[in-house]
C-alpha positions in Angstrom: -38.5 9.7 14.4 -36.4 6.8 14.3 -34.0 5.7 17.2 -30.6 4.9 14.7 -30.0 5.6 11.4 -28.8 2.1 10.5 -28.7 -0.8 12.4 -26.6 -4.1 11.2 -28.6 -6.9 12.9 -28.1 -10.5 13.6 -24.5 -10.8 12.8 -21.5 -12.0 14.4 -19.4 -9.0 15.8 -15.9 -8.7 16.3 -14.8 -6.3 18.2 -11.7 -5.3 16.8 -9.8 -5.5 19.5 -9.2 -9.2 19.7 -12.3 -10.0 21.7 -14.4 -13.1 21.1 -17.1 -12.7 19.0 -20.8 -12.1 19.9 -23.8 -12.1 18.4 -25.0 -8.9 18.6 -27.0 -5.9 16.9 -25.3 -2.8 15.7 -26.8 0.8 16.0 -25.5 3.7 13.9 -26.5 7.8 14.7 -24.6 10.3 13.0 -21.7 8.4 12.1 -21.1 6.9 15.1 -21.5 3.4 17.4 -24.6 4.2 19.2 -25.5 0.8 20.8 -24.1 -2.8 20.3 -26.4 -5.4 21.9 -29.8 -6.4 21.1 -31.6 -3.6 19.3 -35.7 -3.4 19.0 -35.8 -0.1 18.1 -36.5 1.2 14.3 -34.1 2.5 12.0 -34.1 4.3 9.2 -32.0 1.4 7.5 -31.4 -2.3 8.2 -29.3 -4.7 7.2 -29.5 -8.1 8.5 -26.1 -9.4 8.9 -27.3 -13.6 9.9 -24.5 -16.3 9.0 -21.7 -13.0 8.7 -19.1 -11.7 10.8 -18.9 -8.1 11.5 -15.7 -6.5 11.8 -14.9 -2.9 12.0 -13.5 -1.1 8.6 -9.9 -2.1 7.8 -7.4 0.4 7.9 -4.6 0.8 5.5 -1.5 2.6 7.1 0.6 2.5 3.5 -0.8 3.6 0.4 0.1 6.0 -1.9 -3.1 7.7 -2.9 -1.5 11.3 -2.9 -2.0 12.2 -6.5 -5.6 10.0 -6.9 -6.6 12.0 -4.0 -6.3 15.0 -5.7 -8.4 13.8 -9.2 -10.7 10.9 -8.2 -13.1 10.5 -5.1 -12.8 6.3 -5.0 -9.6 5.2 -3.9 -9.8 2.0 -5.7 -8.4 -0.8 -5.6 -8.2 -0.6 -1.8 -11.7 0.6 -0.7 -13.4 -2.5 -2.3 -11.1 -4.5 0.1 -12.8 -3.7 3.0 -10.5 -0.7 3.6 -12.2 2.3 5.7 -9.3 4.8 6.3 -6.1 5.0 4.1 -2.8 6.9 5.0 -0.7 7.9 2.4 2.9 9.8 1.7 4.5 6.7 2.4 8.5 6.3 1.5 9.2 9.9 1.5 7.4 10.4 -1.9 4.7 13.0 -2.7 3.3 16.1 -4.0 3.5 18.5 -1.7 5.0 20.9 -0.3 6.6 22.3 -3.7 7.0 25.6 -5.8 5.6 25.8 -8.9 9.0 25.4 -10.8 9.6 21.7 -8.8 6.7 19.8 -10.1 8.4 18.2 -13.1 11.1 16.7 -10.4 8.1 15.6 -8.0 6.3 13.8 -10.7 9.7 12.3 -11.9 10.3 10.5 -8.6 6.7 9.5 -8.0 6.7 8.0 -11.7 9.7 5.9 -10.9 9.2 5.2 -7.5 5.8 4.3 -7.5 4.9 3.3 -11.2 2.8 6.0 -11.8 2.6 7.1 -15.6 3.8 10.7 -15.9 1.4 12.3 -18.0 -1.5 10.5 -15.6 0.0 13.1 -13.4 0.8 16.0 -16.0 -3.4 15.7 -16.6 -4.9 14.5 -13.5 -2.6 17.0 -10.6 -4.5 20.5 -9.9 -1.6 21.8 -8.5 -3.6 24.1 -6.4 -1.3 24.4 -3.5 2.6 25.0 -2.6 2.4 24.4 1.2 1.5 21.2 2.7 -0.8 23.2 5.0 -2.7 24.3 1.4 -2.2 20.6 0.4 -4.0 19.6 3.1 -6.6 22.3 2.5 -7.3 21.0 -1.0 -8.1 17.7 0.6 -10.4 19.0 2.6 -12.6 20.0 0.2 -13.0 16.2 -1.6 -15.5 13.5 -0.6 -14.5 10.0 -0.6 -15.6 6.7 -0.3 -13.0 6.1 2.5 -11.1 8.4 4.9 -7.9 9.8 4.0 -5.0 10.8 6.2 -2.0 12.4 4.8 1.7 12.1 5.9 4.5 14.6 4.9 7.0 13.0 2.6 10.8 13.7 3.1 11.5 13.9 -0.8 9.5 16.7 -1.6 10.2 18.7 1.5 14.4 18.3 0.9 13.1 19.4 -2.9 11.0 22.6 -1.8 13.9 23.7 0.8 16.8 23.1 -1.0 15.4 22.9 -4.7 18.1 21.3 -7.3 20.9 20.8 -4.7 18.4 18.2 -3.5 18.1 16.1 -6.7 22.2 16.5 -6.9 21.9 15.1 -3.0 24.2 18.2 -1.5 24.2 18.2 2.3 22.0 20.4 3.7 23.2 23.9 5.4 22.2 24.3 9.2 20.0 26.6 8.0 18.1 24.2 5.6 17.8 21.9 8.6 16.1 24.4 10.8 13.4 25.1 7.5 13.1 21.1 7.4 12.5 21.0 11.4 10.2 23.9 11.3 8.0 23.1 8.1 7.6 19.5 9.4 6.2 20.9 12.8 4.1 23.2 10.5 2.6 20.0 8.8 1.7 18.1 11.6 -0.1 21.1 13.5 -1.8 21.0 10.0 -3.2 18.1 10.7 -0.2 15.8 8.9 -0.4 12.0 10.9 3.4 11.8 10.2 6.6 12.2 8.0 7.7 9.8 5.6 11.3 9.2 4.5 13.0 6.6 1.9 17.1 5.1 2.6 16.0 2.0 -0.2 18.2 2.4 -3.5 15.9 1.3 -5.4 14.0 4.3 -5.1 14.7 5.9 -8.4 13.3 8.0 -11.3 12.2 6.3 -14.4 15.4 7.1 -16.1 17.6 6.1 -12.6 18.3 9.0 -11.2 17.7 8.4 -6.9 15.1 10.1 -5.2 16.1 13.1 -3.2 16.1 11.5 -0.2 18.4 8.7 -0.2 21.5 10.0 0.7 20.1 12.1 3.4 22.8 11.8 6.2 21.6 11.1 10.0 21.5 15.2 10.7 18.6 15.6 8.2 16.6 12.3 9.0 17.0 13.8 13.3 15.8 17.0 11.3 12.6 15.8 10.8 12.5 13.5 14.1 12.5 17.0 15.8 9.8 18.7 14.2 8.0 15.5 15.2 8.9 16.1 18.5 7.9 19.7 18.9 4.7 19.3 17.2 4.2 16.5 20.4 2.1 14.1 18.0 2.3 12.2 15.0 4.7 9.0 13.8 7.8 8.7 11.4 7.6 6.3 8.9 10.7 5.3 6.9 11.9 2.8 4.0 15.5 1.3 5.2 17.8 0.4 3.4 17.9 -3.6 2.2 22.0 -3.6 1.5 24.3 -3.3 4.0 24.3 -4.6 7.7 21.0 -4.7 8.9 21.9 -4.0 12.8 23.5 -0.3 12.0 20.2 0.4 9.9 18.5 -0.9 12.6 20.5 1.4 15.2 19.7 4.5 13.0 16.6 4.2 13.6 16.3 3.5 16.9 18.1 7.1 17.0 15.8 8.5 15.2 12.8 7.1 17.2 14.9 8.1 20.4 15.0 11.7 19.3 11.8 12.1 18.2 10.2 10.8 21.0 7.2 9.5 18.4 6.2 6.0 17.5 8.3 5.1 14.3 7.4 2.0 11.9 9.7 0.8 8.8 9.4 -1.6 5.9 10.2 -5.6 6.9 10.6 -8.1 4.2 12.5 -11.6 3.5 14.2 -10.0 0.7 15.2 -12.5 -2.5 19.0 -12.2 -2.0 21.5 -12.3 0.3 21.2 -13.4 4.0 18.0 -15.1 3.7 17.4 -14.7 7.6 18.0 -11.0 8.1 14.8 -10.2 8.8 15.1 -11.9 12.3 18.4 -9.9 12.7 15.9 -7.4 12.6 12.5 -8.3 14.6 14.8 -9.4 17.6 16.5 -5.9 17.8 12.7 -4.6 17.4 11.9 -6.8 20.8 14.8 -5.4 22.4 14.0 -1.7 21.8 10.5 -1.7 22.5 11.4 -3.6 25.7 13.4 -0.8 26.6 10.8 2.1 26.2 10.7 3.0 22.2 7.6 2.9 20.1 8.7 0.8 17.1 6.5 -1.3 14.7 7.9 -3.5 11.6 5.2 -3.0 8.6 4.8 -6.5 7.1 3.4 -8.1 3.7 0.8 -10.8 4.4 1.9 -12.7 1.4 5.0 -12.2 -0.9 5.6 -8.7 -2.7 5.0 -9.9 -6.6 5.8 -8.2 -9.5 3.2 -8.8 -12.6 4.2 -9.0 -15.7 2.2 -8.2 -18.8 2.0 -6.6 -22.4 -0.3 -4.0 -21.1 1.5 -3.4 -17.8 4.7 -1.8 -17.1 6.7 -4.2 -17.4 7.5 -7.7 -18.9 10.5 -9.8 -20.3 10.8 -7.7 -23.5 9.6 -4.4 -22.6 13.2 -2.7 -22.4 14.4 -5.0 -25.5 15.1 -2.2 -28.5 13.0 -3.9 -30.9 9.6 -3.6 -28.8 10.6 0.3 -27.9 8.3 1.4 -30.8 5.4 -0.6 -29.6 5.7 0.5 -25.9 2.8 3.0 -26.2 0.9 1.4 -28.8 -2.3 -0.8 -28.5 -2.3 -4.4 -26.8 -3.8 -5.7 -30.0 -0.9 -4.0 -32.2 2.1 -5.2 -29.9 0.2 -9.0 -30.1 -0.2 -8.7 -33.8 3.3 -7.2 -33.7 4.6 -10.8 -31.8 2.9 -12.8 -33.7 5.1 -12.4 -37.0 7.5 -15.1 -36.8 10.3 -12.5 -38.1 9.6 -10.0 -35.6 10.0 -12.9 -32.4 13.3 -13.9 -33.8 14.8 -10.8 -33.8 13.4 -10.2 -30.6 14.4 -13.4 -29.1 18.1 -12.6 -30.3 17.6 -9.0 -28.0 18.8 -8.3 -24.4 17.2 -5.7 -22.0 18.4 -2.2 -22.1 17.7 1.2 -20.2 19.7 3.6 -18.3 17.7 2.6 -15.1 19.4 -0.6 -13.6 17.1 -1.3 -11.3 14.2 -1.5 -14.2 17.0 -4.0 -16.2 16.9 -6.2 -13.2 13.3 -6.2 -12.8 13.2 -7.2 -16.3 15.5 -9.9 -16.1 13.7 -11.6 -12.5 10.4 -11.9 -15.3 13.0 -15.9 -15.6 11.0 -16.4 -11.7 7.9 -15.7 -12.7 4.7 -18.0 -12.7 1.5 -17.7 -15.3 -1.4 -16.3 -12.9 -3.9 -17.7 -14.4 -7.9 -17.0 -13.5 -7.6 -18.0 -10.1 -5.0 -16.3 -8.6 -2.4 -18.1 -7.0 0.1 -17.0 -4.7 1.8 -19.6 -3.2 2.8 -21.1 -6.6 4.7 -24.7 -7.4 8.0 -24.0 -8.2 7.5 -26.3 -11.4 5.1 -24.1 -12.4 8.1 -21.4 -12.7 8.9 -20.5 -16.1 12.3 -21.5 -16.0 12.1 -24.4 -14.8 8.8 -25.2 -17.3 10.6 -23.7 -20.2 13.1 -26.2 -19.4 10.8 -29.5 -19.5 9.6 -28.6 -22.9 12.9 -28.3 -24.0 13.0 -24.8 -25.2 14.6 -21.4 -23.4 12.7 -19.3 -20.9 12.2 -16.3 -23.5 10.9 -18.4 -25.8 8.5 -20.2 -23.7 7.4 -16.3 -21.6 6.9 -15.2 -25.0 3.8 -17.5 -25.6 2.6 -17.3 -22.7 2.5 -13.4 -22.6 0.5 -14.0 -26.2 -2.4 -16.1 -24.4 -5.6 -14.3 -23.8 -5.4 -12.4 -26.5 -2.6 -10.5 -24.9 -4.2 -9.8 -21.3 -2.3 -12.8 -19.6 -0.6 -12.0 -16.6 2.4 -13.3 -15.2 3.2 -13.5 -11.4 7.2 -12.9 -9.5 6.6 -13.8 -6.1 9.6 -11.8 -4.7 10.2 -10.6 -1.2 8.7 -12.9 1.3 9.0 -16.2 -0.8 12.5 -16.9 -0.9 12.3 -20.4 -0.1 9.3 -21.6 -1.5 6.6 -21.0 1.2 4.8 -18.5 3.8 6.7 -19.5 7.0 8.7 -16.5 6.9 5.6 -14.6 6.5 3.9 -16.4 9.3 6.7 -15.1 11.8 6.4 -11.9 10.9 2.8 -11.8 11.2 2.3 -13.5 14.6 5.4 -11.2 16.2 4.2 -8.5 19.0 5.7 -5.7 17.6 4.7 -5.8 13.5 1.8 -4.4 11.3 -0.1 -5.8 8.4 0.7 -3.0 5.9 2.8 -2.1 2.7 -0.5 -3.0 0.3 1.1 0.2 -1.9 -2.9 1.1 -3.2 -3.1 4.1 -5.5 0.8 3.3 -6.7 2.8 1.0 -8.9 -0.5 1.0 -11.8 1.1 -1.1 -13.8 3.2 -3.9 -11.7 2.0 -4.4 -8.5 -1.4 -4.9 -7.3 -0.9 -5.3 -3.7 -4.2 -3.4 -2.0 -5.9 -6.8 -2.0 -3.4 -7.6 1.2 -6.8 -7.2 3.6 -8.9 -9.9 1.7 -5.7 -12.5 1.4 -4.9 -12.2 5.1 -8.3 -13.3 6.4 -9.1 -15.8 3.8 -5.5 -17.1 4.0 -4.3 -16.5 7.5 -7.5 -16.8 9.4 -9.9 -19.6 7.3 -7.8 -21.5 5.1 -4.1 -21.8 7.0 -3.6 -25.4 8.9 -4.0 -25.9 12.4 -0.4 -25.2 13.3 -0.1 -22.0 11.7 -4.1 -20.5 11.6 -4.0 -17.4 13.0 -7.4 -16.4 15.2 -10.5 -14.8 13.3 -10.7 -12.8 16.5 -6.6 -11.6 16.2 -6.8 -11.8 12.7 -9.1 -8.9 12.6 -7.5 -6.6 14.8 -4.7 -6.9 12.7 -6.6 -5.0 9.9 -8.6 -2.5 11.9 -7.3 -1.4 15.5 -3.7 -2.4 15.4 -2.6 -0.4 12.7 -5.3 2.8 13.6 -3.4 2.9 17.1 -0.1 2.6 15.1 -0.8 5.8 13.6 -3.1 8.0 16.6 -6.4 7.2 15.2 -7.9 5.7 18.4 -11.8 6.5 17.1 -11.7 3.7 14.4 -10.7 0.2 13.7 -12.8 -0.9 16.2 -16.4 -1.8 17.0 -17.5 -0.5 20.8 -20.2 2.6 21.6 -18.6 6.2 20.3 -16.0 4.5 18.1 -16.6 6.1 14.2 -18.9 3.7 12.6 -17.0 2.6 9.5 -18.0 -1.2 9.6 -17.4 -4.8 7.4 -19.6 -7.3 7.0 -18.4 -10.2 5.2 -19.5 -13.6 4.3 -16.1 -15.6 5.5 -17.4 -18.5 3.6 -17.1 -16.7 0.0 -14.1 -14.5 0.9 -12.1 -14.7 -2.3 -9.8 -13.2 -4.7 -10.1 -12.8 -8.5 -7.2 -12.2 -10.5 -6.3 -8.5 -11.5 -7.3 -6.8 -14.5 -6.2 -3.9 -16.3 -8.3 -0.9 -16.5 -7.8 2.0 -18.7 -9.4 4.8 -17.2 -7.2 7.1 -15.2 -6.8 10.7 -16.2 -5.3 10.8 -20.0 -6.6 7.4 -20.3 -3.8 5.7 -18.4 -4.0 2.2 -16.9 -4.1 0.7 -13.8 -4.0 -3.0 -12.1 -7.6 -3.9 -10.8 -8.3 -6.6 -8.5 -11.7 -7.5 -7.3 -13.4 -10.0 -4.6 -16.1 -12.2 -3.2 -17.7 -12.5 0.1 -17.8 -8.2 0.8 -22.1 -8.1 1.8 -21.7 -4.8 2.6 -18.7 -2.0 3.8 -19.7 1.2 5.9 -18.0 4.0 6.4 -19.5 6.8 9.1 -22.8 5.2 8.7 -23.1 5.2 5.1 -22.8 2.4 2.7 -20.7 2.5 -0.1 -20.5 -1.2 -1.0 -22.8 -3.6 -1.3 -22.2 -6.8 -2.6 -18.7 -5.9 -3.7 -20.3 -2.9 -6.2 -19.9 0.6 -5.2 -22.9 2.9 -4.0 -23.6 6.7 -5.0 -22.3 7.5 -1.6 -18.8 9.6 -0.5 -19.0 10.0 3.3 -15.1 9.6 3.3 -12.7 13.1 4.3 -9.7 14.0 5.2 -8.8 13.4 8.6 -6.4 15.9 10.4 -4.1 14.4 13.1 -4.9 12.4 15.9 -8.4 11.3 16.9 -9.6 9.5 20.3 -13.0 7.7 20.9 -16.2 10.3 21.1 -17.8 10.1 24.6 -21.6 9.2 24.4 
């Protein structure tokens, strides 16, 4: 009989926690730490981890994996990033709970919200519940290859209590506030981590209508803070809102943390216009408050928040121009043949954007600030390099010049819009927000926004980045680094029995050669339920990613295996 199931030898072992790292063996039994130190017993397994650092599996506190959950057991592209433990129902959006007669509105908001094709979800959702307790139950009963935790979202739950006075954003009766309180409580008992809530008008449904949380006044959003607090567990999580005066939003919550008595995180970013230094407006009232007793984190994007442009994607600088309607669901190789007819790129030169959704117009339009990726993905990009401004060297218009570019490769190239977070040409924004107390690397988006963002590669750019490549002055520590991707955010969220590598933690493990750590560019993949499309993005220097004792990469492919579940609530450290 063999002493551990697995044992990681030889490598380099940080601890998670910001520790100095040792050299060390690992032993695994059952899913668990066993041992850390020098191991000469056998195992059933070995891998020998020489010349690699050994972190514990990354953690992932905002995804939106709710409806891939539900159809497909790898939650791709995030768990070949090193990701052990995803937590979705992020910005208020999700599938459950809801009545059979609310799905169409549910799939509406998560389409435009979240860029997920509608009939993706018409074919791939089961439907097989109503409550999120029978949501959660569904879960339950699906293997992974990482572990899922699920958060209630605000949309849906205003939806199921107050069905189409919701989507027409009617205040709520005190009576639909008690059902809110109460049925968030119910959740969390469940085994919900947290409630998730939007304010961010740009939140919308494909055709622009706002999600059904937006205009939620303060009653409704203390609503939910109260179920948090008489459940006694779980966090709030919530989208604010980017107009306006960032110290009342700020205020709000600190309310709304105050009442619930719970940790509460939100959404930080250097946004592309206005005051370009409100973030610090708000990450020096998030000193203050925690100073003063709340629990209050600032999720933050490790690089800047880029939209990608394509003709297979969602979006590009003549997807809402009325000549290129027709080909919107056609083929790439018919829309490039399409372009390629000097008659048809005249007339569609001569076009302006249209649709009924202004924020998609605008999205459209930024395509101007938008770099060619190219192989190598690069994300800190030249603004020469910006097709505006190259457009204008050649001497010809920026439509004309995106329209050949969007032609190369056959079709597949991809153009890049660094937005949020790269306002003035570089990373020291992002650097501040990074090295401050009180944030959390998060916001990577996996399982959403298929066709525009592919953002769940935020784990393999912060340590190649922040922790190898940045210069002296701004390298962040390998050590701090990694706890930044594996206990800081599992303790954001009550998971204290991961992110972490110490006897009794779960044993959901990296090991990665740092060297090799890279990025390639993203790729489109057609194979989500109804044959819909997705951004891919894969990477180098993954040996080997474990979750409860079980590989299920090696060498950046996946295994057979699916140790991953649903977790239910909080979890502490076992005792050995």
């Amino acid at each position: 009989m063999t002493d551990y199931d697995l044992i990681v030898r030889n490598g380099l072992v940080y601890d998670g926690l910001g520790g100095p790292p040792v050299r060390a063996d690992i032993g695994i039994k059952d899913g668990m730490i066993a041992h850390i130190g020098d191991i000469a017993g056998p195992a059933a397994e070995a891998i020998d981890a020489a010349g690699k650092i050994v972190t514990p599996g990354f953690v992932d506190i905002h995804t939106h994996f709710d409806g891939q959950a539900t159809w497909e057991n790898r939650m791709v592209p995030s768990s070949n990033h090193g990701v052990t433990t995803v937590v979705m129902g992020n910005c208020g959006v999700g599938f459950a709970p809801c009545k059979p007669d609310q799905r169409d509105m549910l799939v509406a908001v998560m389409e435009g919200v979240e860029d997920v094709p509608e009939v993706v979800m018409t074919e791939g959702l089961p439907w097989s519940w109503e409550t999120f307790p029978e949501f959660l139950d569904v879960l339950d009963t699906r293997h992974y290859d990482v572990d899922i935790a699920a958060q209630l979202p605000h949309s849906a739950l205003r939806v199921y209590v107050m069905g189409d006075r919701a989507a027409a954003h009617e205040p709520p009766s005190a009576k639909d506030l008690e059902q809110m309180r109460a049925l968030t409580r119910e959740a969390i008992e469940a085994g919900a981590i947290g409630v998730s809530t939007s304010r961010n008008m740009m939140h919308r449904t494909k055709a622009g209508a706002l999600a059904p949380s937006l205009f939620s006044e303060e009653d409704e959003l203390k609503a939910l803070a109260t179920g948090l607090r008489d459940a006694g567990t779980g966090v709030y999580q919530i989208i604010p809102r980017v107009t306006g005066s960032a110290v009342d939003e700020f205020a709000l919550m600190e309310r709304i943390a105050s009442v619930a008595e719970r940790p509460l995180s939100y959404s930080l970013l250097q946004m592309p216009a206005g005051d370009p230094d409100e973030w610090r407006v708000s990450l020096d009232a998030l000193t203050v408050a925690n100073d003063r007793g709340l629990t209050m984190k600032a999720q933050v994007a490790p690089r800047p928040v880029g939209m990608l442009y394509g003709l297979d994607l969602s979006f590009h600088p003549f997807s809402l121009h009325p000549s290129f309607r027709p080909l919107l669901d056609k083929p790439l190789a018919e829309k490039v043949a399409a372009m390629r007819d000097p008659a048809f790129r005249a007339q569609l030169l001569s076009e302006e954007p249209e649709d009924s959704n202004p924020v998609s117009v605008k999205t459209v339009i930024a395509s101007r600030f938008a770099y060619p990726m190219g192989d190598v993905p690069v994300y800190e990009p030249d603004l020469a390099d910006r097709i505006d401004n190259r457009a204008a060297a050649l001497g010809v218009t920026w439509q004309e010049h995106a329209y050949d570019l969007l032609l190369e490769q056959e079709g597949r190239a991809i153009l890049y819009q660094p937005g949020a977070n790269y306002r003035d040409g570089n990373l020291d924004a992002v650097w501040e927000m990074l090295t401050h107390r009180d944030t959390i690397v998060a916001l990577a988006d996996g399982g959403a926004h298929y066709g525009m963002i592919c953002d769940a590669s935020f784990p393999t750019f912060y340590l190649s980045r922040w922790a190898r490549d940045a210069a002296a002055d701004q390298r962040i520590a390998l050590e701090t680094a990694v706890a930044a991707l594996s206990s800081v955010p599992a303790d954001a969220v009550g998971l204290g029995d991961r992110g972490r590598l110490v006897a009794g933690a779960k044993a959901d493990i990296n090991i990665i050669d740092l060297d090799r750590l890279a990025l390639h560019a993203p790729t489109v993949a057609h194979d989500l339920p109804a044959g819909g499309r997705r951004l891919r993005q894969l990477a180098d220097g993954y040996v080997a990613t474990i979750v409860s004792g079980v590989v299920t990469y090696r060498q950046g492919l996946a295994t057979d295996a699916l140790p991953g579940r649903l977790v239910r609530g909080c979890k502490a450290i076992a005792a050995l």
